[in-house]
C-alpha positions in Angstrom: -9.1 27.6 13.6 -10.1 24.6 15.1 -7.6 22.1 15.2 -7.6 18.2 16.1 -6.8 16.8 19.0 -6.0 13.6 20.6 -9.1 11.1 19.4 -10.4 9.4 22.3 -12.9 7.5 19.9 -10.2 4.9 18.5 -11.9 2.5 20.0 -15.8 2.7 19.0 -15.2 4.1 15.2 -12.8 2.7 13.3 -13.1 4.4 10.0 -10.7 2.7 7.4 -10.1 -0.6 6.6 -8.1 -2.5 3.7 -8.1 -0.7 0.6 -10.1 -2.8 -2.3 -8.1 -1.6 -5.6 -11.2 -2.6 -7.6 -13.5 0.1 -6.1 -11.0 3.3 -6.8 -12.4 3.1 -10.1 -16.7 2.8 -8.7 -15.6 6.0 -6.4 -16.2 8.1 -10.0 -20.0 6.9 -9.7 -21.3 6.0 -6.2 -22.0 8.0 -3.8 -21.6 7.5 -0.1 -24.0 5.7 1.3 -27.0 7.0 3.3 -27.5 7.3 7.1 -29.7 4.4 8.5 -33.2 5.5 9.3 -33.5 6.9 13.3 -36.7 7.7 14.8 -37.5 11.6 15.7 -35.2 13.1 18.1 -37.1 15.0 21.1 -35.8 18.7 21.6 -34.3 19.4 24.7 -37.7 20.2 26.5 -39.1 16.6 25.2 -40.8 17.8 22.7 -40.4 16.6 18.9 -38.1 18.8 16.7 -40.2 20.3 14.7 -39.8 20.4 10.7 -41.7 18.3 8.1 -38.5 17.9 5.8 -36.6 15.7 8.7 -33.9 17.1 11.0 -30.5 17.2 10.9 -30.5 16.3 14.5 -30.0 13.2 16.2 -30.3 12.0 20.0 -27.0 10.0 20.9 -27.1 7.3 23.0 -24.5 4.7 23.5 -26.4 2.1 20.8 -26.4 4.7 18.1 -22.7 6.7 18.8 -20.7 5.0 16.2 -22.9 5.3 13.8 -23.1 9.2 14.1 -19.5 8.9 14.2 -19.3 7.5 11.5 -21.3 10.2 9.5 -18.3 12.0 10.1 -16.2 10.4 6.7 -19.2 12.9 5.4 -19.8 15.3 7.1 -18.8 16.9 10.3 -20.6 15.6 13.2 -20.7 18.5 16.4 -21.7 16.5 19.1 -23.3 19.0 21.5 -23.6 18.4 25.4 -26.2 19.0 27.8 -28.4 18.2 30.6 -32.1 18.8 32.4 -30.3 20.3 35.2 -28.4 23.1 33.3 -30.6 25.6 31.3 -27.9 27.3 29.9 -26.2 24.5 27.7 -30.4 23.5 26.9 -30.2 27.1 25.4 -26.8 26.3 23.6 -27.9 23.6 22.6 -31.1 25.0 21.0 -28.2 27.9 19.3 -25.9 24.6 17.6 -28.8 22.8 16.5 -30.4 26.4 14.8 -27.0 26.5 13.4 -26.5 23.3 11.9 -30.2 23.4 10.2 -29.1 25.9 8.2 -26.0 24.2 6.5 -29.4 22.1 5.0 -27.1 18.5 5.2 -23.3 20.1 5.3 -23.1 18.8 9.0 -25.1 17.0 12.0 -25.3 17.1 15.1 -25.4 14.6 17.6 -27.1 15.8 20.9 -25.4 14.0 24.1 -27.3 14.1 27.2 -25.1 13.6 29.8 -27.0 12.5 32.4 -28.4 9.9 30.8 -25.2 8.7 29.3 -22.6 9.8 31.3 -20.2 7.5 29.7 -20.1 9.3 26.7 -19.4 12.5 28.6 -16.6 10.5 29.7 -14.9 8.9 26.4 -15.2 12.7 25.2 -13.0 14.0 28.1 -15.4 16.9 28.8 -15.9 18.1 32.4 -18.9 19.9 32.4 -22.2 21.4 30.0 -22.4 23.3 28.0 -20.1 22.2 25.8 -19.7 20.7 22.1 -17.0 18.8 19.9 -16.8 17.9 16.3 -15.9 15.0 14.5 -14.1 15.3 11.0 -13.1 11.8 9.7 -13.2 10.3 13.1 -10.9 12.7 15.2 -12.6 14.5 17.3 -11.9 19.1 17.5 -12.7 20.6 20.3 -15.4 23.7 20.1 -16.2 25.4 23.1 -17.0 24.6 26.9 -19.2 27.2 28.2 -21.1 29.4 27.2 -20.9 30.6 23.5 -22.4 33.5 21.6 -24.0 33.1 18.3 -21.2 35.1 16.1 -18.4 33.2 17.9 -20.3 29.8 17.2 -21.2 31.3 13.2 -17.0 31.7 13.2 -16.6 28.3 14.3 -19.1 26.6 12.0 -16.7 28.5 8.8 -13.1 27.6 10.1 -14.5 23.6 10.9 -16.5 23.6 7.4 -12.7 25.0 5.8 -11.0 22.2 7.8 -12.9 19.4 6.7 -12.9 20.6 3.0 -9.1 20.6 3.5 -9.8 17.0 5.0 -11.6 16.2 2.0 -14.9 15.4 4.2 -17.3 18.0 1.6 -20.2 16.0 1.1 -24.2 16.8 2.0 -26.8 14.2 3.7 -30.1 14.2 3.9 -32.2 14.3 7.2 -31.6 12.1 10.7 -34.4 12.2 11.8 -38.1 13.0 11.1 -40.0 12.5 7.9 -37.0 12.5 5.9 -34.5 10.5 7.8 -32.4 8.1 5.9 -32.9 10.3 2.2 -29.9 9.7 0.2 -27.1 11.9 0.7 -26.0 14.5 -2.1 -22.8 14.2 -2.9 -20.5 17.5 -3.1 -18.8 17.8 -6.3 -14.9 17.1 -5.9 -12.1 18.9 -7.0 -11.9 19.0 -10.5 -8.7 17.8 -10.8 -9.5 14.5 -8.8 -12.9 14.4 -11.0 -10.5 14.3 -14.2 -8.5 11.6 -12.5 -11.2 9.6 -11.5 -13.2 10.0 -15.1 -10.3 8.8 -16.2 -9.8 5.3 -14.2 -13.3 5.3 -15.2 -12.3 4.9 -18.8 -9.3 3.1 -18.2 -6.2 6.1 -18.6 -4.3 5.4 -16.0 -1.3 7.7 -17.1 -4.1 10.5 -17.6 -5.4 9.6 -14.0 -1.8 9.5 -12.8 -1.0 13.2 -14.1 -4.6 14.9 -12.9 -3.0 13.4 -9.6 0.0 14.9 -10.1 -1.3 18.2 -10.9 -3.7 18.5 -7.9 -0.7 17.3 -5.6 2.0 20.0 -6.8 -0.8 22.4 -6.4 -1.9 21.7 -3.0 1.4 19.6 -1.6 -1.0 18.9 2.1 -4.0 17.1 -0.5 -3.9 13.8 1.5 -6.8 12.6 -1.1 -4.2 13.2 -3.9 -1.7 11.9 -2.2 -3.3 8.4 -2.0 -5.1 8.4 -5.4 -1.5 9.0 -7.1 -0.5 6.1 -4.9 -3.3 3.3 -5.8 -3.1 5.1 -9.5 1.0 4.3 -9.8 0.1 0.4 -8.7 -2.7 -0.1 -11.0 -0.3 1.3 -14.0 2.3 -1.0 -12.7 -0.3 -4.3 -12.5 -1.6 -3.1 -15.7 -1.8 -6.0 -18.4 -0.4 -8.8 -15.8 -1.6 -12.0 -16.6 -2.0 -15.5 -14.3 0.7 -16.4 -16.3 2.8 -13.3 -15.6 2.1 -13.4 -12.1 3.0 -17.3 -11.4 6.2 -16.3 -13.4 6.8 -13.3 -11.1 6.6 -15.8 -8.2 9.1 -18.3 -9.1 11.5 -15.4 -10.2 11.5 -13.9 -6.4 11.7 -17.2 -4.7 14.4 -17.9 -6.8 16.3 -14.6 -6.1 15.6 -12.7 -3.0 18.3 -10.6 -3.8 16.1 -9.0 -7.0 14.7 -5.5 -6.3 12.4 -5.7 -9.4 11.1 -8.6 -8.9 10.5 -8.5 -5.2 8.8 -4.9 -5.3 6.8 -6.5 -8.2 5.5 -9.3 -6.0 4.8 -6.9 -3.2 2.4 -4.9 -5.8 0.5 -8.0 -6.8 0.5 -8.8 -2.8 -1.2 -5.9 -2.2 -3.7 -5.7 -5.1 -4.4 -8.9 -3.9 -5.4 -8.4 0.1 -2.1 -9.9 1.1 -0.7 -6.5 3.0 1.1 -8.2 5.7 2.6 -10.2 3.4 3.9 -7.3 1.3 5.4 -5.1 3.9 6.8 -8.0 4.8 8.7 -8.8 1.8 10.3 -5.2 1.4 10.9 -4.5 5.0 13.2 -7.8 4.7 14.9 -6.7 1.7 15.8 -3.7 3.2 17.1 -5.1 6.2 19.8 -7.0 3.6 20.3 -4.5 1.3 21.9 -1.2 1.0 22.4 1.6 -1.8 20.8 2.3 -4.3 18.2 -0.5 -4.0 17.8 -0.4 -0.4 16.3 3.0 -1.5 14.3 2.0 -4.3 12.9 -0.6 -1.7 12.0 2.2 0.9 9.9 4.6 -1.8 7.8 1.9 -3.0 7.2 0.4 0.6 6.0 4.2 1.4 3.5 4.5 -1.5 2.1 1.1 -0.5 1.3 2.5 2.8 -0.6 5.4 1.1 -2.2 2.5 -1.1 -3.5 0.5 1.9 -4.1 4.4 4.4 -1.6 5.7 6.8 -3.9 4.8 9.2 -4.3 1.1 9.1 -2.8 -1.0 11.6 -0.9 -3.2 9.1 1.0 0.2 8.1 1.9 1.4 11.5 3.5 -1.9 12.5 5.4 -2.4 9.2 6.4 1.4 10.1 7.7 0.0 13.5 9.7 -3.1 11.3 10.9 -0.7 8.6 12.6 1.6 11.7 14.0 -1.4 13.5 16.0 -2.2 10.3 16.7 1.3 9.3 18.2 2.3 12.7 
């Protein structure tokens, strides 16, 4: 199976900010949003892809790249390299892009020519044409250089669509390019269990939300999706039915005693519902660092669910990571 490698796109798509507590629950209703409108791509000969419906095709130059990158939280991009001067990776090329019109908006592909942006050929680490790569939530998973047959490339196209399900990247967009470029996507249905959870932020059960979560997450123990909704889930639950008044009381009681786990991990919560991150980590990173036992450990658990509250991938996370080890070890 196709597995991820190093991502050498870090710097041009950077898929996941701050998480806004307020939209977990709009996630139930709204669907991702579409692709922005791009004009016709021209097949590999110059000609204009054919197909009245759009294409799922798109020519990638260095203006447009992030945004087909970005595509990727949705779908799985294959961007797919070739060049004028090699007829064998035009040929490949004309293979991927047969392939991916038939998954009818399960994946795009982004067609690189390298001579004409050789840079990209660069960022993507690839020596020579034919070759392709996908993109599943922004990391990049190497295909193929060479030459590839058309069963191989079929087997490839099943294992990537399995690994971004796993990913939980399972959703459909329309067209590209061509008439029906920028159509609104269609959104794959989720997981029932994660449905149930999120009908029932929706509603306002939190403790029903919290146990779908749970349920989903002792089934599949790698659902990274779960994971974090049982995370954002436990600090609404937790914030639920705090008042102004309740929270300017919360204050005073931690300034007044930095020694009190409760109300210090309390604070941290209404830190991070609030968009203060740094702030949090910093509060609990520094209690650690004073405290040991029982608390200390207390301290440690809820710091780790925040980081699946605000994505293991943010910045903010990795350097209170980096402060949480300094004082652990």
């Amino acid at each position: 199976m196709p597995q991820a490698a190093q991502n050498p796109f870090d710097s041009l798509a950077g898929l996941r900010g701050a998480v806004d507590l307020s939209g977990l629950k709009a996630r139930a209703a709204a669907p991702p949003p579409a692709p922005a409108p791009r004009p016709a791509a021209p097949g590999a000969d110059g000609a204009d892809t054919p197909g009245a419906s759009g294409s799922y095709r798109a020519n990638v130059t260095e203006a447009n790249f992030q945004d087909i990158v970005e595509l990727s939280v949705q779908v799985p991009v294959i961007l797919a390299l070739w060049a004028q001067y090699s007829p064998e990776s035009q040929n490949t090329l004309s293979l991927v892009e047969d392939l991916v019109e038939r998954q009818d908006g399960a994946m795009v592909l982004g067609a690189v020519d390298v001579e004409a942006f050789p840079q990209i050929m660069q960022a993507m680490q690839i020596s020579g044409v034919p070759a392709a790569v996908a993109v599943v939530k922004g990391q990049p998973v190497p295909l193929f250089q060479g030459p590839v047959e058309e069963a191989h490339l079929e087997a490839l196209f099943t294992e990537l669509l399995q690994l971004a399900q796993a990913n939980g990247v399972h959703g459909r967009i329309g067209p590209v390019s061509g008439d029906g470029a920028g159509a609104e996507p269609v959104e794959a249905p989720l997981p029932p269990l994660h449905q149930e959870a999120l009908d029932a932020i929706e509603s306002g059960d939190y403790a029903a939300a919290e146990r779908a979560y749970q349920q989903a997450l002792d089934e599949q123990p790698a659902d990274a999706d779960a994971k974090a909704g049982l995370a954002q889930v436990r600090l609404l639950l937790r914030l639920e039915g705090l008042s102004a008044t309740d929270a300017e009381t919360l204050r005073q009681r931690a300034a007044a005693d930095p020694d009190d786990v409760e109300a210090q991990l309390s604070l941290a919560d209404l830190d991070v519902s609030g968009g203060h991150v740094e702030d949090a980590f910093s509060r609990i990173v520094t209690f650690i660092g004073r405290h040991f036992g029982p608390e200390r450990e207390s301290a440690r658990v809820r710091l780790l669910e925040l980081f699946e509250v605000v994505g293991v991938k943010d910045p903010r996370v990795a350097a209170a990571r980096q402060a949480l080890a300094r004082v652990l070890f």
